[in-house]
C-alpha positions, 0 to 999 in steps of 0.5 A: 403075387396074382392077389396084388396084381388083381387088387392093384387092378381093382384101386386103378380104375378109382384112382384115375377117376381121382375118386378118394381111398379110403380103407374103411369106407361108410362115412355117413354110417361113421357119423350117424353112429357118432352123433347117436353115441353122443346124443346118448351119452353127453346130449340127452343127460345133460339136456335133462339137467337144464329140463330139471332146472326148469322146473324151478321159477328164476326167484327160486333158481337164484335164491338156491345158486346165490345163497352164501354157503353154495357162493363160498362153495363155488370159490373154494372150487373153482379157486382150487382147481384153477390153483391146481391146474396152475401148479400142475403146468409148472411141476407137470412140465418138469416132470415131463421135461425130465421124463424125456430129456434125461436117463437115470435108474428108476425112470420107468418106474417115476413113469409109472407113478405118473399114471397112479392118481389115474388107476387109484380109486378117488376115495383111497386117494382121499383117505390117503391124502388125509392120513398123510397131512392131518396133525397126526399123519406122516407129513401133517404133524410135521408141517403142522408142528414146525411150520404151524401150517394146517393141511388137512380139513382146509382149503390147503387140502383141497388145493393139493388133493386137486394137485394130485388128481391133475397132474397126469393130464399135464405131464402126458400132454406134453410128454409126446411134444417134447419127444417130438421136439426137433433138439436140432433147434436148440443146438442151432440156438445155442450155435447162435450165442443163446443162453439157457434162458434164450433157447427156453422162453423163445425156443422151447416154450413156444413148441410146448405152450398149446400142449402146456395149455391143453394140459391145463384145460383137462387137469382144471375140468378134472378138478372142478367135478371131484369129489371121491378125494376131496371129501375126505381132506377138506371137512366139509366145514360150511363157508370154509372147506365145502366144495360144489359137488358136495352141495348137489350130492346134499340136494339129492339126499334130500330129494331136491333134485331141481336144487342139485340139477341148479347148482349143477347148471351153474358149474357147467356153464362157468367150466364151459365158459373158462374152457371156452377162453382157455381153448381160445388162448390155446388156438392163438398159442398155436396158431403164433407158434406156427408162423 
């Protein structure tokens, strides 16, 4: 009790003060280290990748970031992983809706699952993926055979691989939100004469909609560097099923390393500018879901 009373003493004098608390004191400490830790791990490579690019002349910088095979890369990359991201808000969101909202044997287990493209290795992902959906695999021949849909060793592929990858980002996103999500709303919206439409669109999917968004920036910045579970299921079939990651790992084999740290330069600057826009539209979500 006497320890309380002293330390009650000791807080006192500050607080009359108005001096601010705080449990763990040494805030320009905290923010050195901060931007050390970051201009080491982020600043200093990335920094070095522009470096490198420099060494290149611009005829030769856009001879190598233009040419017809790495633009085709580029589609096929950026293309899937926004078409990946896309499904993964849609399915994701369900997936997390169903999580929170319902009871039913199993749960904690399809919870589980939910975090397996996390913990497993990319190239077991790939591996698997494509044993799955090549002609002869579980699902391919089926698909393949019935459907006269080809999976494996296409763009398809790389779609799903992708799909696989991205879609913990979603679900843990917005799982926290809709727990935190106030059912008393609803139950007032549906007290109102709101159908099951009504209460979503303008009850529900406002409340998740910077969550949903946030969801996709992570899942599509996820996608566009994969390689380990892409490689397997796409073929790597020039002007068809090569992704970007692919060319810079092929530059550097062959020594090229200003041609790699180019295409590299050229990826960062799109993702940057798509997550730019999409951090953008997610402050507007939010700030009109606030008002």
């Amino acid at each position: 009790m006497s320890a309380v009373v002293a330390a009650s003493a000791a807080i006192a004098p500050a607080a009359k003060r108005g001096a601010p608390f705080r449990v763990m004191p040494g805030f320009r400490l905290s923010l050195g280290f901060t931007v050390f830790y970051l201009t080491l791990i982020v600043l200093i490579p990335l920094s070095a990748v522009f470096l490198k690019t420099f060494t290149l002349t611009w005829d030769a910088f856009w001879t190598t970031v233009t040419s017809a095979r790495v633009m085709a890369s580029y589609k096929l990359t950026f293309g899937a992983s926004l078409i990946g991201a896309f499904i993964n808000v849609i399915f994701g969101g369900i997936v997390a809706w169903v999580l929170v909202r319902y009871e039913f044997p199993g749960k904690r287990i399809i919870d589980a699952l939910v975090d397996l493209p996390f913990a497993l290795p990319t190239a077991v992902a790939g591996i698997t993926l494509t044993a799955l959906y090549s002609a002869n695999g579980w699902l391919g021949q089926f698909i393949e055979g019935y459907l006269g849909i080809k999976v494996a060793f296409t763009p398809l592929g790389v779609v799903i691989a992708l799909t696989f990858i991205g879609l913990p980002f979603v679900v843990r996103t917005v799982q926290p939100v809709l727990e935190d999500a106030e059912r008393e709303l609803e139950e007032a919206a549906a007290s109102l004469g709101a159908n099951a439409w009504q209460t979503f669109s303008r009850v529900v999917f406002p409340t998740i909609l910077p969550s949903l968004m946030t969801g996709f920036a992570l899942a599509f910045a996820r996608a566009t560097g994969e390689y380990g579970s892409v490689i397997f299921i796409a073929g790597n079939m020039p002007m068809v099923s090569e992704i970007t990651p692919l060319f810079i790992i092929t530059k550097l084999e062959q020594y090229d390393y200003a041609g790699a740290t180019a295409i590299a330069v050229v990826m960062l600057v799109v993702s940057f500018i798509l997550l730019l826009a999409i951090n953008l539209l997610q402050a507007w979500a939010r700030g009109k879901s606030d008002k």
